[in-house]
N, C-alpha and C positions, 0 to 999 in steps of 0.2 A: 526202319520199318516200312513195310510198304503197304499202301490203301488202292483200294479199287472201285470205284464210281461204277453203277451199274444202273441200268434203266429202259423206260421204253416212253418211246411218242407216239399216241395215236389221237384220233378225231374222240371227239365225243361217243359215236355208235362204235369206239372201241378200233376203228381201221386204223390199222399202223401207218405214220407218217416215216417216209425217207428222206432221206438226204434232207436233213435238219442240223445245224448246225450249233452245238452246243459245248461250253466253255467254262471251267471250274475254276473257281476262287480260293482263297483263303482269308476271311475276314479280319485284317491286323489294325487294331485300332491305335498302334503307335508311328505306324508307316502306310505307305500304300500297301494294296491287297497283292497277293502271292496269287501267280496264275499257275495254275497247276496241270493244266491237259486242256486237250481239244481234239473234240472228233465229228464225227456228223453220222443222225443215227441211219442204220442199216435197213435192207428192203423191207424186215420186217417188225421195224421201229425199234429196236433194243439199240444201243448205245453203250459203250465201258470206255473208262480215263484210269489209270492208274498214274500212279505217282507215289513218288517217297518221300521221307518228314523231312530230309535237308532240301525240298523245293520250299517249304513253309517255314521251317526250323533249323537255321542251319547250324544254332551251337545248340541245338538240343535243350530249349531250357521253357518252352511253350503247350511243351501237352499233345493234346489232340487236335487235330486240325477245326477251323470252324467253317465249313464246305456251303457255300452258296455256287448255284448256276447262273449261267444265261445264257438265255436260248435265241440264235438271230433270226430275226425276220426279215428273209433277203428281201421279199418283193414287198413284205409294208402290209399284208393283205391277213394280219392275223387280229383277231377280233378281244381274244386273251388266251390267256396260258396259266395254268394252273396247276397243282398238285393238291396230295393230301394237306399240306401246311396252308394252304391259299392262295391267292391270286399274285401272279409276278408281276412287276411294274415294269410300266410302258416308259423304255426312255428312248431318245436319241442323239446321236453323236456323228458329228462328221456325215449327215444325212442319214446312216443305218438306223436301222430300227432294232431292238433288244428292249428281251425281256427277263429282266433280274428277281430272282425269287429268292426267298425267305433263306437266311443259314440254318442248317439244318438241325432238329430239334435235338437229335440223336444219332452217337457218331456211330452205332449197328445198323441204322438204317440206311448208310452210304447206299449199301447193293440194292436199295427196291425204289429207285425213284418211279414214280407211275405220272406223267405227265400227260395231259390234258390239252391240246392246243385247237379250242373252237378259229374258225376263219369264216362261216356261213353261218347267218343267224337263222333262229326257230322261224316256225312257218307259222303263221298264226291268224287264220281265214278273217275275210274282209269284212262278213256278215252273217247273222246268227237271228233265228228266232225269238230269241230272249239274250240278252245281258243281265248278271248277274253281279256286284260288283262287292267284294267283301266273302267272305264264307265262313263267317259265325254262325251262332243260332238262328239269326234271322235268312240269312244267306245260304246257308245247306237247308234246311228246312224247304224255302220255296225252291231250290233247284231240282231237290229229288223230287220234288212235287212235277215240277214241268217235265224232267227226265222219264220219271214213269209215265203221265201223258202224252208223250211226245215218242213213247218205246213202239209205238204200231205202227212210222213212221222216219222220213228219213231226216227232222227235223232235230236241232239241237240248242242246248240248254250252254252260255259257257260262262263261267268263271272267272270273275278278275278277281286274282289276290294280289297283294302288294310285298306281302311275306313270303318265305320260303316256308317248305315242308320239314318238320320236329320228328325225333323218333329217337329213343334210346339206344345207349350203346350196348343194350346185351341182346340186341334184335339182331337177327341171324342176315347175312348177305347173304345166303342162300338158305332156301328150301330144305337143304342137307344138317341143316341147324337145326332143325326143326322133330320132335319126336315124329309126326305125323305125313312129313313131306308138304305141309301145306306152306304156298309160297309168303312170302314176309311182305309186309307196304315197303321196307327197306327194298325187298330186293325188286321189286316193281319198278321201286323209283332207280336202282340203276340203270334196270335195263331199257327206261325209256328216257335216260339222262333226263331225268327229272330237279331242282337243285332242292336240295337237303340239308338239316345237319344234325350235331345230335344235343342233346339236355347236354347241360351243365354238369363235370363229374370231373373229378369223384366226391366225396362228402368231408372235404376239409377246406383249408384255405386257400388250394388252390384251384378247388373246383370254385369257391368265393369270386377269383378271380377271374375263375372260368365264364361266370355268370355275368357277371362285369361286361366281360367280352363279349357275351352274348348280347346287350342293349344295342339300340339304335343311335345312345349318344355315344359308341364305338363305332359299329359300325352301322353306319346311315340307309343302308341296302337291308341287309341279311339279317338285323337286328331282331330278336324275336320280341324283346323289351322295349317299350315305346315311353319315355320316360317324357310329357310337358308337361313344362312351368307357365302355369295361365295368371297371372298377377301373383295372388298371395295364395294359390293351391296349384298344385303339384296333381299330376293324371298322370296314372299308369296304364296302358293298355296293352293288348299283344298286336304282334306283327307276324302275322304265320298263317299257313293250310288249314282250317278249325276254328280261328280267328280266338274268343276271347277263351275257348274251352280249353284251349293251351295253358292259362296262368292261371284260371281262375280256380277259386279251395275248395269247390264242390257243391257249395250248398245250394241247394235245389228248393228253392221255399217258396210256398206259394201267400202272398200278400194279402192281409186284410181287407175284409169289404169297403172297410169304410176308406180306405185308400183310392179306389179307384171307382166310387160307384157314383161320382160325377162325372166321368170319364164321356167322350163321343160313343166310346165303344155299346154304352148300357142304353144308349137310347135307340141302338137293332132292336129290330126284332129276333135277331140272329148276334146276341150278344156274349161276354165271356163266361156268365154263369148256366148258358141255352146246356140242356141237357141231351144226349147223344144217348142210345142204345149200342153195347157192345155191337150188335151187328150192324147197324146203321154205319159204325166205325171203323169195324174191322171185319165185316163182312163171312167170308166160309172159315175165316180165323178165330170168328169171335170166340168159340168154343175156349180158348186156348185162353181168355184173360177172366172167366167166371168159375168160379166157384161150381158153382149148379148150373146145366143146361138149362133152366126155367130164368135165368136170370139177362139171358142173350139177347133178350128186347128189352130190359130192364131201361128206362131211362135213366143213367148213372153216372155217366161221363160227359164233364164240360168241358172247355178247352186248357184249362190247368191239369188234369186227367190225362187228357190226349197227348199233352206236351211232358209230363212225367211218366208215361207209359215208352213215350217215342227214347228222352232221357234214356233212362233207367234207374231207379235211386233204391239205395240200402240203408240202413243206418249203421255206425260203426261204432263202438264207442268200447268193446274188448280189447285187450292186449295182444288179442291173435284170433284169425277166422275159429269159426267155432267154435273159442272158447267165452267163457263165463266171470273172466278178473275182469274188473273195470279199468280203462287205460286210470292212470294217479291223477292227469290232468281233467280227464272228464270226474272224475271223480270228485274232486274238490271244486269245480263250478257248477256242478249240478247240484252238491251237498248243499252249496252258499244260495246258489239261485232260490232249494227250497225254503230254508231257512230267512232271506229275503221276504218271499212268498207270502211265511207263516207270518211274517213281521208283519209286513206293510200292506198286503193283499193288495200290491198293484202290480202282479205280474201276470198275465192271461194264457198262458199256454194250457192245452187241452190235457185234462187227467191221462196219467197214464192207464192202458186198459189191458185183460190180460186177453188169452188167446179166444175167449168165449166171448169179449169185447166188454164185460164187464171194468167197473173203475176201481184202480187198485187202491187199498187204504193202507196210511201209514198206521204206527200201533196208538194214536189218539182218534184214530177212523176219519184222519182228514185225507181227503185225494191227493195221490202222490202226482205231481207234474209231469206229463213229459216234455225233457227238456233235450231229445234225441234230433240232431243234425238232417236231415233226408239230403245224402250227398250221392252224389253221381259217379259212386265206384264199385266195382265188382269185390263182394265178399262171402265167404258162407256161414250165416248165421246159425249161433244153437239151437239146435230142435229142426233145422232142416231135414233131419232124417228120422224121422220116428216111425215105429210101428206099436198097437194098441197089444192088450193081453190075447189077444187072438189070433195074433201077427199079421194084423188087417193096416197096412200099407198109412199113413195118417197124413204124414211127409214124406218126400215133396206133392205138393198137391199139382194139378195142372198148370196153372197158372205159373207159379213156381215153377214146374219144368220149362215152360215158355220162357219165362223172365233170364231164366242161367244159363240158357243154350242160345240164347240169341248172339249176334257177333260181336259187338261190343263187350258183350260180357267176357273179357278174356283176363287170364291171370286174377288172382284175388288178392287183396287186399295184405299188402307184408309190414305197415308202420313205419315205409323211412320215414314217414314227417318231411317228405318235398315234394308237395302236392303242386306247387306252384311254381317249383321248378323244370317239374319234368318227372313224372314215375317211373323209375327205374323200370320194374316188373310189367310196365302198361296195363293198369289197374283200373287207372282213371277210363272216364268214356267220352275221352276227348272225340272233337267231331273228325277227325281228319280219317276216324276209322272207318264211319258213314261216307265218308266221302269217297276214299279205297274201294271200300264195298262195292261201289256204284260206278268205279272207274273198271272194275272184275266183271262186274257181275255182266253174264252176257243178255240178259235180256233190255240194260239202258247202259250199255258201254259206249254205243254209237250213238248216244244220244245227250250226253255229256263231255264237256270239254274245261278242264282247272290247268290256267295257266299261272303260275307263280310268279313272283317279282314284277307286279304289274303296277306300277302308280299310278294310278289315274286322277287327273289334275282337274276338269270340266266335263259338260254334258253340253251338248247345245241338239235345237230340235233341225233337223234337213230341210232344204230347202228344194222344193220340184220333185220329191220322192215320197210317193202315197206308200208306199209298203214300206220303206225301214225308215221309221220318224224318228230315231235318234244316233247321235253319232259322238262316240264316250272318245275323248281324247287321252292318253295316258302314253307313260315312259316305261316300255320296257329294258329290265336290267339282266335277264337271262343270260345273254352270253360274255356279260363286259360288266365292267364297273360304272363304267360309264353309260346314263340312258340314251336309248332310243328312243326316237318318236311313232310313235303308232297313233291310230285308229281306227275302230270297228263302229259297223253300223249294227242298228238292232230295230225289231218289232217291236217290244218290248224289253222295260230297263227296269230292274228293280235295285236299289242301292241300300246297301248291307252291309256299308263298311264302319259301321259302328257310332256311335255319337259326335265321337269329334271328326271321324274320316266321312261320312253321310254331310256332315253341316257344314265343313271346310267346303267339299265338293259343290256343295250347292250355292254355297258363299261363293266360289268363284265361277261359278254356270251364271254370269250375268246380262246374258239375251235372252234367258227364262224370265216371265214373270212372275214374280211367286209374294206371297205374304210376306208383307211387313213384319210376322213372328217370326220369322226367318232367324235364328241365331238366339233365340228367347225361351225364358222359360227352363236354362239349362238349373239343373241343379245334381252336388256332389252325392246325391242320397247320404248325406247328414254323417257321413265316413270319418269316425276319429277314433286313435289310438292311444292305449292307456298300459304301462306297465306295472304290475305287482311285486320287487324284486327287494328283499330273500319272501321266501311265501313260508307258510310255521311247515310243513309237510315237504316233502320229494313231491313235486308233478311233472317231472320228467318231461320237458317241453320238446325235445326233439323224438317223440315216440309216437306211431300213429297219426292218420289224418292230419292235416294242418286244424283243422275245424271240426267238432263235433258235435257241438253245441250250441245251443239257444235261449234267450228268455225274452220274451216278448214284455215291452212294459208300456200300460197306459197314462194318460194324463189325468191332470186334476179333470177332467171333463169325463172322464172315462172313457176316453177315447183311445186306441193305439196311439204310442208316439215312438217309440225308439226299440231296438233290438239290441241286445249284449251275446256276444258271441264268444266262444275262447278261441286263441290264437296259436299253434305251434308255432316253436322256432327250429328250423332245419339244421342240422349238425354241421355243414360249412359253414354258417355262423358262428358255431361255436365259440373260435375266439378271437372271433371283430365284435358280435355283439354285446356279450355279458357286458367283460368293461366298459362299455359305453353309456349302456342302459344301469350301471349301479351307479357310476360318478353323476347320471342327471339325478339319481333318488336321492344319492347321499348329497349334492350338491345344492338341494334348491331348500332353502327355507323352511324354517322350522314351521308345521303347521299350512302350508299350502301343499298346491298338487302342478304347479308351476313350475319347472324347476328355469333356474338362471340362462341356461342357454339348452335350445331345444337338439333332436337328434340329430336335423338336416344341418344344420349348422356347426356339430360336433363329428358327422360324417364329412362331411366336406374338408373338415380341416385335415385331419387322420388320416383321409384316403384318397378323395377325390383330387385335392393339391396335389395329392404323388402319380397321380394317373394321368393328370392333363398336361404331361409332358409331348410333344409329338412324336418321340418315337416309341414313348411307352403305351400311346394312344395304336399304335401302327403295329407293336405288337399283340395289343389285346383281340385287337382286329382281324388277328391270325389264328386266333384260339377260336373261332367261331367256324371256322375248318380245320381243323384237326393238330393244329402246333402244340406241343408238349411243353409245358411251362419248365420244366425241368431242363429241357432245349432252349430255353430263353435269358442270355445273362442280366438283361436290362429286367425281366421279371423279375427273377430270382430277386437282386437287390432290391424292385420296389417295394416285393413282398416281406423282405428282413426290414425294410425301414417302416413297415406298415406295423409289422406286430413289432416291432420295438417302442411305439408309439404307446401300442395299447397294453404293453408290459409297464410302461412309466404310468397309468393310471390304474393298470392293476393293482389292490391294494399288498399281498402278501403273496407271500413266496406259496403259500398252501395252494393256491387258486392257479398261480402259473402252470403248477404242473399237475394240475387236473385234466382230464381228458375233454374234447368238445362236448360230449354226452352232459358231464358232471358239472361242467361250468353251466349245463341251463337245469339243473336239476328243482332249483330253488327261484325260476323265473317263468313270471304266466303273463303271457300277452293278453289284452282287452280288444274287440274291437265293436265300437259301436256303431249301430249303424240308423237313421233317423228321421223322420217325415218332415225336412227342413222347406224352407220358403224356397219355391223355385224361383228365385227373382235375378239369377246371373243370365249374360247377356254376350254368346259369342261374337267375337267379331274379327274381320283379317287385319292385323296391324301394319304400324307402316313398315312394320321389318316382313312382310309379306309372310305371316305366321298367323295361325290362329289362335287367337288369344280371348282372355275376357274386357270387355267395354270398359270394366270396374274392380276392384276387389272386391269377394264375394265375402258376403256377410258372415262373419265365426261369430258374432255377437247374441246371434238366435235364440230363443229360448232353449230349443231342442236341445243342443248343445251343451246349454249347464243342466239341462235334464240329464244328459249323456253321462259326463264327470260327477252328477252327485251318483248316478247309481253305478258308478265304477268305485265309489267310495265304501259302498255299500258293501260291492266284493273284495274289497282290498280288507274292510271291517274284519269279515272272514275269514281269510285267506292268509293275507299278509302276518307275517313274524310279528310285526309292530304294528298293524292295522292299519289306518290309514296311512302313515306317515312312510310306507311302503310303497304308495302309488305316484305314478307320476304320468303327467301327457305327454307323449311322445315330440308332438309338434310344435306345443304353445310355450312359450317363454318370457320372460320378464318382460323383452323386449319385441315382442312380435307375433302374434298370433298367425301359423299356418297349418294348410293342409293336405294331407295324402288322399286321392279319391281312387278305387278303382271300381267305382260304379256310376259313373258318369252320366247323366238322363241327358233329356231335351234337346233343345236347339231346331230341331224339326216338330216340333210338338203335333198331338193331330187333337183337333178342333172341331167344330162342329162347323163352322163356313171359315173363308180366308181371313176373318176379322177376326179370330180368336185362333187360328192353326194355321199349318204350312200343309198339314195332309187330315187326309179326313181319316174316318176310326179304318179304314180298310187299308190306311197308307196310301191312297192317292195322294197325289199329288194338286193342291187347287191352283188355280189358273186365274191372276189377279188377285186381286187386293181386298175385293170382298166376294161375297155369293159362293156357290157348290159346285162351279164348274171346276173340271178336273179336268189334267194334261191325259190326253188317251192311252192309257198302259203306262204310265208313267206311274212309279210307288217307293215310296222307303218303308222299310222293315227291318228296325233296330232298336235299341236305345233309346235313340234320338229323337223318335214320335214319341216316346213316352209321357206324359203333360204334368206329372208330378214325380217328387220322391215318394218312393214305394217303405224304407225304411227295412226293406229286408232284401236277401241278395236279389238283381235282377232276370240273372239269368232262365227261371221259368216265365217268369210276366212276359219277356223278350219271347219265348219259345210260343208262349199260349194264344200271343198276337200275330205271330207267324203261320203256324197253323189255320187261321181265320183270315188270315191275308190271303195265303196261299190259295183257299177255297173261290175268293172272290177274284184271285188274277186268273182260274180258269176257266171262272164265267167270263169274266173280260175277254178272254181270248178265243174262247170256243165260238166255232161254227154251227151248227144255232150252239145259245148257248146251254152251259149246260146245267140239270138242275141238281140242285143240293145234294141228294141222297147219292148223284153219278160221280159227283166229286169227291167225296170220300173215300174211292174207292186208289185216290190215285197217290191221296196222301203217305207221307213217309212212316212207318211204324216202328 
């Protein structure tokens, strides 16, 4: 039989490279490799090898060939080389230089190798208006902010991120994908070889594995998953264009008073509850977010408002847009939550109200709760379209047309249940869209700049340079695996790279002087998981939203203390999770919620041992650009030793051969989340990591608040009531935990004796008093000065907003006043 190797080499902008020298393998792992051709590609970079099975096979008894390249680098001056499967390795031999790429996933794909060979790296200007460093919520927020004021001008806003750009695989590479012709962020980012990749897929085990691949304890660069271990908890965060809008399950909540109303912030006069008139905010638009024209000067809008407008949030809790079934999962924790309610009356969420704002009654006329999610996805809700008996128009109202035609709002809402994956359909309103937006839009295109794969290690303040007073050091990784050193100066820095990336950063900027708060004040926002597992009812955990749900509970004081959440589980789970989560229920103790060994330590053993092999490490690393596990023999195996694992803890032959759907049909995740003692303490260890000073307190009271009222739902819920529940993390031997809402570390203060920044996110300057670094700010997380006890991400957004307004009085020439800055904020 004969095979035929087909391909082409060009630069990144796509020009064909000639006379390149390139050489085919056959991977034999009982002998040396089979060389199979050699050619050097043509003027206009295509290349073909042919060869037959008895160069690889010569009694015929091996199959299909296993085809790796390598590409030479006569003169040494190639930066990397790449394909769809990922980056080739740099070796050398006999002085030459070669680079050896990945065997190939798929022996059809012989004929399309498309390689990639960068040799000049990105241009990436010396100095910038403003530095931005991060692009979460805190970090696009003030960027569009500066971009729009900075658009009547030839000045620019730019963007460190340290992650690459997410985007699913059913987004078109071209505009031609498209019903409308309008073009894709995908095909943007090729045509300005932008680096990219895409969510985790498809929805079984090996998209499980796919996801794996996707962390940064895979691969260290491109990872979208930021997985540290800080003493005795565990921090998940993201690493990507969007920053934490990428992983996080949606919910958009805005926090209790009594949470924050010792805060710096409330002692403005220009504080987070200061009320805004539609047009004071949105000025010749305001039209567009009232009800009634009379309402346009309304004072109505705080900065929670502002930042949930900017968002966007629906609530979901159907089985499908527009319709009227309840998903099964909301359904049984909203049913428990009331009944909770009725019991105990310590849960505080606000009646449910019907369309006339009236509160609705159950059939004893007590207020029905709502216990509805405000998550940040595009859906269409029932009654968005009504007309009255007159066929007088009712819905959509204005506002309503505003809200669904905006840009984020794309695709609605389809129920895979992997919000935190990656939405298939692009449902979610991750930021990376706003970012796009603003990279198209011609009126602040030239006034914006998002560089990807940017590390940035320190800040320090210049020395003999009155215009750009800081100078951001960092490693770019754009065209190599390996970083580069860079540096940019700036006017102005605002650092946005999240809680633990903000407090690292500033931890090691140590010719700043900054507060002794520095690294303090961190806390996990009281984050603990609870499983339910078999539940009496179907709640079909892989169906809909990851989250839909809420109950707010107070304390014996009456105060807020803790939120319960429901949790989906995503169908690649399917069947790594079930068995794991029924052997900790069935396994721990009659009458506790403890079980014997928790799930980090029951994951590790199962999966993680089979992964931290190096080369099986080296191939996950390839799935994070495009390698097909089914093209992987070292996968394939780890994967049959993975689930042979979780087949010997499966209990019966019935459940084996249930589908991933069915195996979670009878399992309901918890998650709670808590107004814990901020008292952990970051600091850089001596493995030069960021870590905590201490183990951080699980012993809280919050926390057995947490577990009893998971008892509560489990009472409900669960087949066998409580004896159904179990904590995911805590165990006979060892109390740990998962956090993916991370506060402090920069806390902001009212002077340097209590904060690192003041409530506007300056920066103070020594160790006591109000002086502040000149345009220097953080805006993240990481000012935040307490646990909030519900998700962060609008508290994050609504401080942003209010920062954003004071860095353009800080910057402007005179400066400028309140009602002119509104005008420039993001909506």
């Amino acid at each position: 039989m004969e095979y035929v190797i087909k391909g082409k080499i060009h630069d990144p902008q796509n020009n064909p490279l000639s006379n390149i020298s390139v050489t085919a393998f056959d991977e034999d792992r009982l002998s040396s490799d089979d060389r199979l051709g050699n050619t050097k590609s043509a003027d206009d970079g295509n290349f073909e090898i042919s060869f037959g099975q008895r160069q690889f096979d010569l009694f015929g008894i091996e199959g299909e060939p296993e085809v790796y390249l390598i590409i030479f680098d006569d003169k040494g001056k190639f930066l990397s080389v790449r394909d769809r499967q990922g980056y080739y390795k740099k070796e050398t031999e006999n002085g030459n230089t070669m680079w050896k790429g990945l065997v190939l996933d798929d022996i059809s794909n012989l004929d399309k190798y498309d390689i990639t060979v960068t040799s000049t790296r990105r241009i990436i200007p010396e100095e910038y208006e403003a530095v931005v460093i991060g692009s979460g919520f805190g970090g696009t927020i003030i960027s569009l902010t500066l971009a729009n004021y900075f658009s009547q001008t030839n000045k620019k806003v730019c963007i460190l991120e340290r992650g690459q750009w997410w985007v699913s695989h059913e987004m078109p590479l071209t505009s031609d994908g498209t019903i409308d012709g309008t073009s894709t962020i995908r095909e943007y980012l090729e045509k300005n070889n932008m680096p990219y990749s895409l969510w985790a897929y498809p929805n079984n085990t090996n998209g499980f594995l796919s996801l794996i691949g996707n962390t940064r304890i895979i691969d260290k660069v491109r990872g979208l998953y930021d997985y540290r271990k800080l003493k005795n908890v565990g921090v998940v965060t993201a690493s990507g264009v969007g920053g934490g809008s990428l992983v996080y399950f949606n919910i958009t909540e805005r926090p209790e008073h009594s949470v924050y109303e010792s805060w710096a912030t409330q002692n403005e006069v220009d504080h987070l509850d200061t009320k805004y008139s539609p047009k004071e905010v949105y000025d010749a638009n305001a039209i567009n977010y009232v009800e009634k024209e009379e309402d346009i000067d309304k004072k109505s809008l705080d900065y929670f408002d502002i930042a949930q407008n900017f968002i966007g949030v629906n609530t979901i809790t159907t089985n499908a847009s527009m319709g009227k079934f309840k998903l099964p999962r909301t359904h049984a924790f909203q049913d428990a939550a009331q009944k909770i309610s009725d019991q105990s009356g310590n849960i505080i969420n606000d009646p449910r109200k019907d369309a006339g704002g009236k509160t609705i009654p159950d059939e004893n006329e007590k207020p029905i709760l709502d216990f509805d999610a405000r998550l940040s996805i595009s859906d269409i809700p029932s009654g968005l379209f009504a007309i009255d008996k007159e066929n007088k128009v009712l819905h959509p109202t204005r506002p309503e047309i505003n809200k669904y035609s905006r840009p984020n709002q794309t695709n609605s809402c389809q129920r895979q249940g992997r919000c935190g994956l990656g939405c298939i359909p692009g449902a979610r309103h991750t930021l990376n869209k706003q970012l796009h937006n603003a990279l198209t839009n011609p009126n602040i295109k030239n006034n914006i700049d998002i560089f990807a794969l940017c590390q940035v290690d320190r800040i320090e303040e210049t020395k003999n340079n009155p215009d750009y007073k800081y100078i951001i050091f960092f490693s770019d990784y754009a065209d190599s695996q390996e970083p580069f050193p860079r540096q940019v100066l700036a006017k102005s820095l605002i650092l946005a790279a999240g809680t633990l990336g903000s407090t690292e950063i500033m931890l090691r900027s140590n010719t700043l002087d900054l507060s002794n708060e520095l690294g303090k004040h961190f806390s996990t926002n009281g984050d603990m998981f609870g499983v339910i597992t078999p539940t009496k009812e179907i709640v079909d955990s892989s169906r809909g939203p990851m989250q839909t749900s809420l109950a707010k509970f107070k304390d014996k004081q009456n105060r807020f203390s803790f939120s319960i959440e429901d949790l989906g589980i995503p169908k690649m789970f399917g069947e790594v999770l079930p068995p794991m989560l029924t052997d900790l229920v069935i396994g721990k103790q009659p009458g506790k919620i403890v079980p014997r060994m928790n799930l980090i330590e029951m994951f590790n053993r199962i999966i993680m041992n089979k992964i931290n092999e190096p080369e099986t490490m080296n191939q996950l690393s390839r799935l994070i650009t495009g390698l097909d596990i089914k093209g992987s023999r070292i996968l394939r195996e780890t994967l049959a030793d993975i689930l042979a694992d979780l087949n010997r803890i499966t209990l019966d032959k019935k459940t084996r051969l249930q589908s991933a759907e069915e195996r979670l049909y009878h399992t309901l995740l918890l998650f709670g989340i808590g107004v814990d003692k901020k008292n952990g303490q970051l600091t850089i260890d001596e493995n030069n990591n960021i870590n905590l000073m201490n183990d951080y307190d699980l012993n809280q009271d919050v926390f057995k608040e947490i577990s009893d009222a998971m008892k509560l739902f489990a009472a409900e819920i669960g087949r066998d009531g409580e004896n159904n529940l179990a904590l995911l993390f805590w165990s006979d031997s060892e109390k740990q935990q998962i956090s993916a809402h991370p506060l402090g570390g920069c806390p902001m203060g009212n002077g340097a004796e209590d904060g690192v920044v003041n409530s506007f996110g300056q920066v103070f300057k020594g160790k006591t008093g109000v002086t502040t670094y000149e345009n220097l700010y953080v805006v993240d997380g990481s000012i935040i000065p307490s646990a909030l006890g519900v998700n962060p991400s609008l508290t994050i957004s609504a401080l942003a907003f209010r920062a954003a307004k004071q860095v353009l009085k800080d910057i402007s020439i005179p400066p400028l006043r309140s009602g002119d800055v509104n005008k420039y904020l993001p909506k």
